[in-house]
VEXSEMAR-874837 format. One line per field, with one value per residue: chain; residue number from 1; residue in three letters; x, y, z of N, C-alpha, C in turn. Coordinates in steps of 0.02 Angstrom, whole numbers, always signed. Layout:
N
kette	c(A	...)
nr	c(NUM	...)
rest	c(ALA	...)
nx	c(X	...)
ny	c(Y	...)
nz	c(Z	...)
cax	c(X	...)
cay	c(Y	...)
caz	c(Z	...)
cx	c(X	...)
cy	c(Y	...)
cz	c(Z	...)
! end
This chain:
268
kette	c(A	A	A	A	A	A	A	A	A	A	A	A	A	A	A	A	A	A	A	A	A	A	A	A	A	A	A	A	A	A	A	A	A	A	A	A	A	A	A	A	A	A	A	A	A	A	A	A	A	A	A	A	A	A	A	A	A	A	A	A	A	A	A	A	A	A	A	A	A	A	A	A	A	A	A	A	A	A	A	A	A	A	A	A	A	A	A	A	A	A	A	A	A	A	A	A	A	A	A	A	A	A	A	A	A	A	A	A	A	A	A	A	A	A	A	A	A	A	A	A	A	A	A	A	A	A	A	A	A	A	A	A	A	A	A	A	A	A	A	A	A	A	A	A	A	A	A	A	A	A	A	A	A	A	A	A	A	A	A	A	A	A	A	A	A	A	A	A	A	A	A	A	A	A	A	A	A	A	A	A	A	A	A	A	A	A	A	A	A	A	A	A	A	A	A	A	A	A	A	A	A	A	A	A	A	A	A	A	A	A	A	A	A	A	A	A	A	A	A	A	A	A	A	A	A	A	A	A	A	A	A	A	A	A	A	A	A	A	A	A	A	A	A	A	A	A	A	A	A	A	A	A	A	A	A	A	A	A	A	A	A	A	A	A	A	A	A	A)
nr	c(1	2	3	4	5	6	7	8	9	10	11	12	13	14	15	16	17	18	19	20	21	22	23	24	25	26	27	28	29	30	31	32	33	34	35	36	37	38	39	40	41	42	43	44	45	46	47	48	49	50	51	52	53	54	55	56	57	58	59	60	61	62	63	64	65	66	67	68	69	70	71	72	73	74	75	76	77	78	79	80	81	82	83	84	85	86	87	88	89	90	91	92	93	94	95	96	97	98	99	100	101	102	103	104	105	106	107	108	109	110	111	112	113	114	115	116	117	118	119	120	121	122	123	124	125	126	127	128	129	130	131	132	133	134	135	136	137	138	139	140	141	142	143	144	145	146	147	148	149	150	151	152	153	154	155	156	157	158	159	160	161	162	163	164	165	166	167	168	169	170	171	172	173	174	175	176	177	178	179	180	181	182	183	184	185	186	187	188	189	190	191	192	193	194	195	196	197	198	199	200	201	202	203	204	205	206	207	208	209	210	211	212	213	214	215	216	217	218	219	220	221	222	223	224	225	226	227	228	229	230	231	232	233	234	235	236	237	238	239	240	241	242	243	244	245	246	247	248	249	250	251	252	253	254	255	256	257	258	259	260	261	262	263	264	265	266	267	268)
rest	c(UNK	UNK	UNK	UNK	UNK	UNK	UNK	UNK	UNK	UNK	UNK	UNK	UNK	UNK	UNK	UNK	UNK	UNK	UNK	UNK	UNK	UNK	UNK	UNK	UNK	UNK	UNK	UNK	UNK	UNK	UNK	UNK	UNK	UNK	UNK	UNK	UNK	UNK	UNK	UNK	UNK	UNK	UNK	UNK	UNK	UNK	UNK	UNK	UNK	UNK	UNK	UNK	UNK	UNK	UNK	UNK	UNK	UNK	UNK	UNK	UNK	UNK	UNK	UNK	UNK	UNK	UNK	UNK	UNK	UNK	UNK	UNK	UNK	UNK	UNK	UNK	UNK	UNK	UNK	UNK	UNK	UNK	UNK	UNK	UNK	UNK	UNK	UNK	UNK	UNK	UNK	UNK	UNK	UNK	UNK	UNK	UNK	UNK	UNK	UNK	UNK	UNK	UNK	UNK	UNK	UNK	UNK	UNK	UNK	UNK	UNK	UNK	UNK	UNK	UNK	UNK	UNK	UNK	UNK	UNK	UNK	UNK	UNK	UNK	UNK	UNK	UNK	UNK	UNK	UNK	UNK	UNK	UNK	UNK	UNK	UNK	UNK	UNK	UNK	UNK	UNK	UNK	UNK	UNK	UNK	UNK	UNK	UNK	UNK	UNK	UNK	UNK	UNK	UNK	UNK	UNK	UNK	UNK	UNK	UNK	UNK	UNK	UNK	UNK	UNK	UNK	UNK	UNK	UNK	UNK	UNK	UNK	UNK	UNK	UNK	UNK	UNK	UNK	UNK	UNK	UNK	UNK	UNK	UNK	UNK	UNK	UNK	UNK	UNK	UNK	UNK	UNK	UNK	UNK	UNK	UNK	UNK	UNK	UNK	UNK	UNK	UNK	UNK	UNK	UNK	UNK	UNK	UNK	UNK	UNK	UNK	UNK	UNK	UNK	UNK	UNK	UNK	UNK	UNK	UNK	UNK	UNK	UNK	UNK	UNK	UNK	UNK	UNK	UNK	UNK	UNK	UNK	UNK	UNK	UNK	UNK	UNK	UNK	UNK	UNK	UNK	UNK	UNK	UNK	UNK	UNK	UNK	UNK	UNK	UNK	UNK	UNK	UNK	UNK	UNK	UNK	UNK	UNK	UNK	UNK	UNK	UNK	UNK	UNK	UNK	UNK	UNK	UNK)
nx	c(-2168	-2132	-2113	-2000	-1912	-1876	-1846	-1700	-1629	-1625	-1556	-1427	-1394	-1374	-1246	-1170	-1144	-1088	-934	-929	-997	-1016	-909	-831	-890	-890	-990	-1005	-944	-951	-986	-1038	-1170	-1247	-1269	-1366	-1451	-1498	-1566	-1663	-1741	-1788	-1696	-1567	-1448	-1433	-1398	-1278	-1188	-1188	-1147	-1008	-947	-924	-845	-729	-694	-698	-593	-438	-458	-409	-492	-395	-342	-432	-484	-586	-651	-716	-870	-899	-994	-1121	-1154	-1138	-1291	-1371	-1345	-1367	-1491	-1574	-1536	-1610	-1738	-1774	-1766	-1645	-1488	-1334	-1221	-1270	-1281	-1190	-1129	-1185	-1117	-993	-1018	-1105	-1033	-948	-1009	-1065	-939	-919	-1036	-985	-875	-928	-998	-892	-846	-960	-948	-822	-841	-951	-858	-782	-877	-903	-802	-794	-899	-859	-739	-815	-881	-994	-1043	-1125	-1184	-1061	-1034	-1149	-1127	-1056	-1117	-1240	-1274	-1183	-1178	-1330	-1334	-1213	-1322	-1415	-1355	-1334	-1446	-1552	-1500	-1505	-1638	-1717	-1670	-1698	-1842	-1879	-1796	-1818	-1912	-1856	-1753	-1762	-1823	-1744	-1640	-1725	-1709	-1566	-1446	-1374	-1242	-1209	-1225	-1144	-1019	-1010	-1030	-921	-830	-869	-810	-674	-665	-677	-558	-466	-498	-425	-289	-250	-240	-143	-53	-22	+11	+111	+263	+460	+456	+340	+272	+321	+228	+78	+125	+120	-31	-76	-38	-95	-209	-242	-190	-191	-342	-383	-504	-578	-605	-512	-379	-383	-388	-268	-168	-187	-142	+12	+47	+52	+147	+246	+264	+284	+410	+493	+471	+528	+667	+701	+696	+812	+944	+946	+949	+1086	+1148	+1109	+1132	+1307	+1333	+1285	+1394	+1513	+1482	+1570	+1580	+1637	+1703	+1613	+1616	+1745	+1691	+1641)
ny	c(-573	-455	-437	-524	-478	-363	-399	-463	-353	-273	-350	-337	-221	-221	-306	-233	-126	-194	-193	-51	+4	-77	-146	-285	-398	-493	-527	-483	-557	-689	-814	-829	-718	-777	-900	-860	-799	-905	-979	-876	-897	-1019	-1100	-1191	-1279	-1244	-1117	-1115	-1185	-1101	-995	-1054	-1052	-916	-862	-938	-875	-771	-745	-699	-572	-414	-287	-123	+18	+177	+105	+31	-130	-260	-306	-434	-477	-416	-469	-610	-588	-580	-672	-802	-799	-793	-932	-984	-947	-955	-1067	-1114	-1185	-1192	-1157	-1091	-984	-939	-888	-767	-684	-619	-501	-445	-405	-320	-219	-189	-136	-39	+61	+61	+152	+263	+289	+328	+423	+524	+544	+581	+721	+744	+751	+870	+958	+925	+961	+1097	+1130	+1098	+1207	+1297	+1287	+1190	+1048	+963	+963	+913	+783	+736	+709	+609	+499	+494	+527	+476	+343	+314	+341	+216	+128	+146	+111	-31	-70	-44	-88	-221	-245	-199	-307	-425	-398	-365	-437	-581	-664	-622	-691	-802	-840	-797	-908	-1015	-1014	-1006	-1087	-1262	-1277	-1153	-1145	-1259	-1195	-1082	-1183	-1234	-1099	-1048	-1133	-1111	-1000	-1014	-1089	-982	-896	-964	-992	-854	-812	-895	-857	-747	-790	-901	-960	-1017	-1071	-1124	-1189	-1322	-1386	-1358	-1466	-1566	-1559	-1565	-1693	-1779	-1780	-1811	-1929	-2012	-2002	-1925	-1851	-1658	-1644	-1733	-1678	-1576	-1611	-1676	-1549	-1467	-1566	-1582	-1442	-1396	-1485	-1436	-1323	-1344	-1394	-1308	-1199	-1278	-1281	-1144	-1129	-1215	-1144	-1032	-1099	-1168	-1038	-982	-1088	-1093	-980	-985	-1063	-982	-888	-846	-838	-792	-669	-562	-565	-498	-395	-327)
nz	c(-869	-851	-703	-688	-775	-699	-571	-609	-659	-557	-488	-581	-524	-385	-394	-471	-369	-257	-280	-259	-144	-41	-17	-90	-108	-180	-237	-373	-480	-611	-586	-454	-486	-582	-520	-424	-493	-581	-459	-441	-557	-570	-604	-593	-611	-737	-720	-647	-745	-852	-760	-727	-837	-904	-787	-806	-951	-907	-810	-847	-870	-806	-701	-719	-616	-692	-821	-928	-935	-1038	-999	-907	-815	-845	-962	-900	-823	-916	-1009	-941	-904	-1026	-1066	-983	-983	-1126	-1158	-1241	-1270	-1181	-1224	-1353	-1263	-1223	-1333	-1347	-1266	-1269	-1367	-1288	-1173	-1231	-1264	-1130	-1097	-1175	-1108	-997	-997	-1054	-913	-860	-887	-880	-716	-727	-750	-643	-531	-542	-522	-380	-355	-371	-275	-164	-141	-144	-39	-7	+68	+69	-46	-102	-78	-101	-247	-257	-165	-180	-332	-400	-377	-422	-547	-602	-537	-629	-761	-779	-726	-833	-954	-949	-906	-1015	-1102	-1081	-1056	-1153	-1280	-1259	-1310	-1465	-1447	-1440	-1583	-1641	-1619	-1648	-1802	-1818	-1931	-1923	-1934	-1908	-1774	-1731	-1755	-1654	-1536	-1527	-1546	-1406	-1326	-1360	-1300	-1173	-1135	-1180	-1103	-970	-1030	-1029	-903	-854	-914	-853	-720	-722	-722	-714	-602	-578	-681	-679	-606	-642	-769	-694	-655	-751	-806	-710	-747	-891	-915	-801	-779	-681	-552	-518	-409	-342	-384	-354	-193	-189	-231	-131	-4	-59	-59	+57	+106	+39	+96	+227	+221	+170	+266	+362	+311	+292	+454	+504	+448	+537	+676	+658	+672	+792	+879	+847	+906	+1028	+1077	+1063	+1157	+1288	+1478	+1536	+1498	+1522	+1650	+1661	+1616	+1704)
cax	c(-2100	-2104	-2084	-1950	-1850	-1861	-1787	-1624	-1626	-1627	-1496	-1374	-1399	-1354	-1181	-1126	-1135	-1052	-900	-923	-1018	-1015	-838	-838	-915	-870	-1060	-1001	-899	-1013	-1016	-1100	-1220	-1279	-1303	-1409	-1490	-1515	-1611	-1726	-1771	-1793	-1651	-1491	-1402	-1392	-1343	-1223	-1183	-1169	-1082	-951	-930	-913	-810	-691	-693	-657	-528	-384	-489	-440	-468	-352	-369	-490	-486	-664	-631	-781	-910	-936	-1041	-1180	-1163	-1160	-1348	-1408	-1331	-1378	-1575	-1587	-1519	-1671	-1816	-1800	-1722	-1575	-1415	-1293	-1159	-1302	-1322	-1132	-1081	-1189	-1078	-945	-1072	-1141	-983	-926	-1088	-1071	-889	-942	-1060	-932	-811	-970	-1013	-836	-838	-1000	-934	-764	-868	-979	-785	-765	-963	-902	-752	-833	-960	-803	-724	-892	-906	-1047	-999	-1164	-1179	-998	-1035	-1208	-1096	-1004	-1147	-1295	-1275	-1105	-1210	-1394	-1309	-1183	-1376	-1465	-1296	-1333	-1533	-1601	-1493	-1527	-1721	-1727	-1640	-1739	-1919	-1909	-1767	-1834	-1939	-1814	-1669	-1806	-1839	-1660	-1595	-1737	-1667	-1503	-1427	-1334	-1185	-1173	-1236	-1092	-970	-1058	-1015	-845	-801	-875	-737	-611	-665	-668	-478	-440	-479	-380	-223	-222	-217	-76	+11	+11	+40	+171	+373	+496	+450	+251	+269	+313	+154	+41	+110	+108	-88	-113	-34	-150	-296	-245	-144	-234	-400	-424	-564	-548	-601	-433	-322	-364	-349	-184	-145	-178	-76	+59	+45	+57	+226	+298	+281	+313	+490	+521	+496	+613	+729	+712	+729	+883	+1005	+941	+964	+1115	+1164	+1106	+1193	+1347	+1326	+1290	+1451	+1567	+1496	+1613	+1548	+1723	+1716	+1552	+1616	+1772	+1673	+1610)
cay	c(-557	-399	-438	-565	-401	-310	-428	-472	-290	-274	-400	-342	-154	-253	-334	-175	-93	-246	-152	+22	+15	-157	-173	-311	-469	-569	-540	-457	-629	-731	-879	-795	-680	-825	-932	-798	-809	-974	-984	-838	-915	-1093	-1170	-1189	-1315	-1210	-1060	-1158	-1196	-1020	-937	-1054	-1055	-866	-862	-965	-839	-697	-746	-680	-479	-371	-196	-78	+88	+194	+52	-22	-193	-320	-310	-493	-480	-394	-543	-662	-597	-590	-751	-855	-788	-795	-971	-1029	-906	-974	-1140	-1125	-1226	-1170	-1153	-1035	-925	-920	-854	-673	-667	-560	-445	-405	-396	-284	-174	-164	-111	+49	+95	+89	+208	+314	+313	+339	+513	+561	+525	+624	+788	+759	+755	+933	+980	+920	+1012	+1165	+1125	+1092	+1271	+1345	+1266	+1164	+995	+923	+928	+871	+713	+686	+684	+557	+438	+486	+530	+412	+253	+300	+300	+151	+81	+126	+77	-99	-100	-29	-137	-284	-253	-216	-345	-475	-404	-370	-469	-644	-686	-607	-704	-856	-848	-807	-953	-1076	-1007	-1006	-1141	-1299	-1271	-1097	-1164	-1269	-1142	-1073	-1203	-1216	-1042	-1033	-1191	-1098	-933	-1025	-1086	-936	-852	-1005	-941	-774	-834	-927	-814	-702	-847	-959	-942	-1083	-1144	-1147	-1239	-1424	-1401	-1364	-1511	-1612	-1574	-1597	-1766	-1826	-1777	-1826	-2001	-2057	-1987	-1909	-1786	-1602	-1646	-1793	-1650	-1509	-1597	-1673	-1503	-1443	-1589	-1547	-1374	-1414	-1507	-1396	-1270	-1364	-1408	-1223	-1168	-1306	-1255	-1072	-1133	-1237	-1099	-987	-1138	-1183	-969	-985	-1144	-1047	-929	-1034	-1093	-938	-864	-847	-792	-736	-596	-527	-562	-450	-320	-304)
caz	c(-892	-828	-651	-716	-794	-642	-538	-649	-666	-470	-457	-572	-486	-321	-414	-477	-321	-226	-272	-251	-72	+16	+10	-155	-72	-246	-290	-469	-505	-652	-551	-409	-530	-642	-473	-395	-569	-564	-397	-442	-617	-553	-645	-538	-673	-797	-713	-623	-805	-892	-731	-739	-922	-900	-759	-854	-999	-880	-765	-869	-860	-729	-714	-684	-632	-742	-874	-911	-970	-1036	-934	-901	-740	-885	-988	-837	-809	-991	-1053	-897	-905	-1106	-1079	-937	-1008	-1188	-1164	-1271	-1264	-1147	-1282	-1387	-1244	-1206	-1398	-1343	-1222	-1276	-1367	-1234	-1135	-1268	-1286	-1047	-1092	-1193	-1055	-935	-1038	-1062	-889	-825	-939	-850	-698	-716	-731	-572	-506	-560	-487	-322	-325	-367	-232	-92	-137	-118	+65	-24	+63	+70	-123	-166	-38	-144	-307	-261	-134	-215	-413	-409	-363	-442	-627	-594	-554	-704	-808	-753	-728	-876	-1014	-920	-908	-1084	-1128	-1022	-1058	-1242	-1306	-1232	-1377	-1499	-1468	-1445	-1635	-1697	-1608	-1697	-1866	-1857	-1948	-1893	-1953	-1864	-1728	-1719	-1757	-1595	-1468	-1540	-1521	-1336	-1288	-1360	-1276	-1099	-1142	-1197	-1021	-941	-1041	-985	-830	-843	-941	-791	-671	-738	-729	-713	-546	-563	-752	-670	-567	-693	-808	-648	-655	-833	-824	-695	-793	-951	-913	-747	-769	-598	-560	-497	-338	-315	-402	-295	-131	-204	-230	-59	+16	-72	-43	+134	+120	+23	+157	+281	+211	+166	+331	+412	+271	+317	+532	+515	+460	+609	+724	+670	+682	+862	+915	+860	+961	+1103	+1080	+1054	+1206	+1355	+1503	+1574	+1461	+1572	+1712	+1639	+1588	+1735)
cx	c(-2077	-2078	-2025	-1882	-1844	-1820	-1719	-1615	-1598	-1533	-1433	-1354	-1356	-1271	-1150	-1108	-1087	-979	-883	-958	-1030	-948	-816	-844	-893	-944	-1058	-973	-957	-1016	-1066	-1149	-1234	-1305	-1369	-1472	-1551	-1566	-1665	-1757	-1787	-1749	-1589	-1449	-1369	-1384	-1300	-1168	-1151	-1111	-1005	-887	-886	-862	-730	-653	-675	-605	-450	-413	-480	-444	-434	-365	-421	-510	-555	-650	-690	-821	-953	-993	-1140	-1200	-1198	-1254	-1387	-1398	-1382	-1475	-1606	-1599	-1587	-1736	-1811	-1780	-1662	-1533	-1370	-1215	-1179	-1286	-1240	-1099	-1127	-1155	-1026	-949	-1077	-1071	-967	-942	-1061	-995	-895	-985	-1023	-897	-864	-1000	-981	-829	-897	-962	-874	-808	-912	-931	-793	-850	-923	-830	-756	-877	-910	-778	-771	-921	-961	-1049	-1044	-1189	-1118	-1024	-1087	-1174	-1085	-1076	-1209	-1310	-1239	-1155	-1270	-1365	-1255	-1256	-1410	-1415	-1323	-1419	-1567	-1582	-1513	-1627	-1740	-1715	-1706	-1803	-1921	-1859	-1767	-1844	-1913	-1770	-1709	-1812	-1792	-1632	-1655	-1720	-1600	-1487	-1376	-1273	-1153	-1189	-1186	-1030	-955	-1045	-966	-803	-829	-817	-681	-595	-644	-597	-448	-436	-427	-309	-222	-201	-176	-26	+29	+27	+99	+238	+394	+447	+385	+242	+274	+247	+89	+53	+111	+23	-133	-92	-69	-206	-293	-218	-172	-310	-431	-469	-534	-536	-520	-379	-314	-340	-270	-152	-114	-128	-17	+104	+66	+123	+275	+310	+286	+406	+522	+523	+544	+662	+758	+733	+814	+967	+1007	+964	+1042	+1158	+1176	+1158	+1288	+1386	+1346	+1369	+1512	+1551	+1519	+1591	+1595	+1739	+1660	+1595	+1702	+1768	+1666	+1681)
cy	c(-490	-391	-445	-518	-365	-335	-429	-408	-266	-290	-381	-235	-189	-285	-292	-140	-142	-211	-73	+58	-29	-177	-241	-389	-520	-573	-518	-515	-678	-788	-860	-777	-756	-885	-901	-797	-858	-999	-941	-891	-974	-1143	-1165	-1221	-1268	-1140	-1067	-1149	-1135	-996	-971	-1050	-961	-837	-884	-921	-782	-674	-716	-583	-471	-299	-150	-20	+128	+143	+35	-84	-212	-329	-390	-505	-469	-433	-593	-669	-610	-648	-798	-856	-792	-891	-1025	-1006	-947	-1045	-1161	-1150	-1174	-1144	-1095	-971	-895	-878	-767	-660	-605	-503	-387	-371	-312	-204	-131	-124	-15	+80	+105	+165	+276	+348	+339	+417	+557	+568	+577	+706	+795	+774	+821	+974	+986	+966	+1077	+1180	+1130	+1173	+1328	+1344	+1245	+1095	+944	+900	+895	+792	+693	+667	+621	+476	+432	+483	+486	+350	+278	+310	+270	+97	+65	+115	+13	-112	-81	-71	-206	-285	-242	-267	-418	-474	-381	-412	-557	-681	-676	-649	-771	-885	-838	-880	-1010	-1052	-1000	-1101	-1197	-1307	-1207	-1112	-1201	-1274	-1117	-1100	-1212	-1151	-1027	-1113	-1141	-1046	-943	-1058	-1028	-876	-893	-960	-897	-785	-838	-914	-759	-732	-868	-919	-1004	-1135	-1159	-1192	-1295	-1437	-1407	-1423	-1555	-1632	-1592	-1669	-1803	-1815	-1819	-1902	-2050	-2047	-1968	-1851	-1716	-1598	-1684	-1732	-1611	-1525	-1634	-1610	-1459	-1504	-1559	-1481	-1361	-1436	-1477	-1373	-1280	-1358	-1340	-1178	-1222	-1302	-1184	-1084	-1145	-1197	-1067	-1048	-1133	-1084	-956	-1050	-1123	-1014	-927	-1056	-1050	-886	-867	-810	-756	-682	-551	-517	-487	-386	-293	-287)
cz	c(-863	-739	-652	-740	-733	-584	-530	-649	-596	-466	-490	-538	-417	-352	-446	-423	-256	-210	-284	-180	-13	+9	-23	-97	-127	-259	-364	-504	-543	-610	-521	-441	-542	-583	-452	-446	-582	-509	-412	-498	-600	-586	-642	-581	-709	-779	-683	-673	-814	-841	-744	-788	-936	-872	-800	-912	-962	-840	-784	-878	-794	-749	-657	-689	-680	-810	-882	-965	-958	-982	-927	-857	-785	-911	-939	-862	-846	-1006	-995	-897	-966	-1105	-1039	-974	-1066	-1188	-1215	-1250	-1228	-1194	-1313	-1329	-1227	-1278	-1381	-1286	-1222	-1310	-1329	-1179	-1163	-1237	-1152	-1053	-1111	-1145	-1013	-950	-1031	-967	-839	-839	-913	-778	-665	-710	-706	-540	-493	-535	-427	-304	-327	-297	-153	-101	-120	-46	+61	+23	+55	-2	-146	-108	-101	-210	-305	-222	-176	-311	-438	-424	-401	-529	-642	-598	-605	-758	-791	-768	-806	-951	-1000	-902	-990	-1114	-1123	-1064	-1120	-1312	-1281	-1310	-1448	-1505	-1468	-1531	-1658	-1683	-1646	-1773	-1854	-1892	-1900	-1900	-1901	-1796	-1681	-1713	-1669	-1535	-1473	-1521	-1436	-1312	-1299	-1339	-1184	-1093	-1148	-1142	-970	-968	-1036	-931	-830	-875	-905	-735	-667	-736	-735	-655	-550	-636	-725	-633	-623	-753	-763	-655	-723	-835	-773	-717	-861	-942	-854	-741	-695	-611	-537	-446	-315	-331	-359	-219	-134	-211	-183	-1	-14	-74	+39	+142	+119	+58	+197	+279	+210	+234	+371	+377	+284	+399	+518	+507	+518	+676	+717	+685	+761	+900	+901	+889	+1010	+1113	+1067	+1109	+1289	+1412	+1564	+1573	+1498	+1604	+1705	+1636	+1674	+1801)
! end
C-alpha cells in the first residue's frame, strides 16, 4: 500500500503542475486523472467510470483569477482509487467527492495566502539585486508546495484511509446508501446545468432540445448524436459562409458594372 500511496501521490503532484509548468496538457481534467488511475491500479472500467462521473460534476467550475474553486482533480484521485482498492460502488466512492473537493478547496485558499507572501520575499529579493532568489520563489518554492499540497493529502489519504473508508462503507446502511447514489446523479446533472446556464441563449436552446428529442423519442446513442451534430455543424457553416460571400459578390459585380473606363482614360 505504501508504494500504491506514493504513486497516486506522484501522479496527482504531476496534474497539479500540468498547469503551472507544462503549459496545461488537460492532465488536471478528472477524466484524464482517474484514467491514469485506472491503468496504474489495474482497473480501467471503473476509473473510466469515476473520471467521467466527476468530470460531469465539474464542468460547470472554472477558476478565475485568484479564486480557488473545488478541487475536483483531488477528488478525481481519491474517489477513483478508494473505489478500485476497496471495491466499493462507483456511486459510494462518488458521494466523497465533494468532501474532498471541499477539504482540496481550503488548501488551495491556504496555499494561495502562503504563496502571496513568497510574492513579497521575491520582491524584496529583486530590489536587493537578489535575482537568483526572487526566480527560486517563484520556480522552486512556487512548485515544491503546489507539490506537497497535492502529494501528501493524497498519500495519506490512500495509505491510511483505504481500510477506513473499507469498513464505513460495509456499515453504512441501505437506505443511506441509496440516498448516496441518488445524490451523486443529481450532482452529475447538476454540473451539466451550469454548463448550460453559461452556454445557452435563444439560438443554442433549439439545438439542445433538438438533442434531447433524439435521445429521449428515438433512442439514439451519443455516438449517432454527436456525429449528427458534427454534420450539421458543417452545414450550418457552410451556408453562413455562402450567406456571408453572396453580399460581397453581389458588392463586386456592382462595381464591375459602374466602372467606366473612359473616366481613366480622362484622367489621364
Amino acid at each position: 500500500m505504501f508504494v500504491t500511496s506514493l504513486i497516486l501521490g506522484l501522479v496527482g503532484v504531476f496534474c497539479i503542475l500540468d498547469s503551472r509548468l507544462l503549459g496545461r496538457l488537460n492532465f488536471e481534467r478528472p477524466l484524464i486523472t482517474c484514467t491514469i488511475v485506472g491503468l496504474l491500479l489495474g482497473n480501467l472500467p471503473v476509473g473510466l467510470t469515476v473520471g467521467a462521473s466527476i468530470e460531469l460534476m465539474s464542468l460547470g467550475i472554472v477558476n478565475i483569477g485568484a479564486a480557488a474553486p473545488p478541487d475536483m482533480n483531488m477528488a478525481a484521485i481519491i474517489c477513483s482509487a478508494f473505489a478500485i482498492l476497496t471495491d466499493a460502488s462507483v456511486e459510494t466512492s462518488l458521494a466523497l467527492a465533494i468532501p474532498i473537493a471541499v477539504l482540496g478547496q481550503m488548501l488551495g485558499v491556504l496555499m494561495r495566502t502562503i504563496l502571496s507572501n513568497l510574492t513579497h520575499v521575491a520582491d524584496h529579493a529583486i530590489e536587493a539585486g537578489k535575482f537568483a532568489r526572487a526566480r527560486s520563489m517563484h520556480i522552486v518554492w512556487g512548485t515544491l508546495l503546489y507539490s506537497l499540497m497535492y502529494f501528501v493529502p493524497i498519500f495519506l489519504a490512500v495509505y491510511l484511509g483505504t481500510d477506513f473508508v473499507q469498513k464505513v462503507v460495509e456499515v453504512i446502511p441501505a437506505w443511506l446508501t441509496d440516498g448516496l447514489n441518488l445524490s451523486s446523479k443529481f450532482l452529475t446533472a447538476y454540473g451539466i446545468a451550469l454548463l448550460m446556464s453559461s452556454m445557452l441563449n435563444k439560438e443554442l436552446t433549439v439545438f439542445f432540445l433538438l438533442g434531447f428529442f433524439l435521445v429521449g423519442y428515438l433512442g439514439l446513442s451519443m455516438t449517432a448524436i454527436a456525429i449528427f451534430a458534427v454534420i450539421l455543424a458543417i452545414i450550418l457553416s457552410g451556408l453562413k459562409l455562402r450567406g456571408g460571400a453572396a453580399p460581397a459578390m453581389a458588392g463586386n459585380a456592382s462595381a464591375a458594372e459602374d466602372y467606366d473606363p473612359l473616366e481613366d482614360d480622362d484622367d489621364l
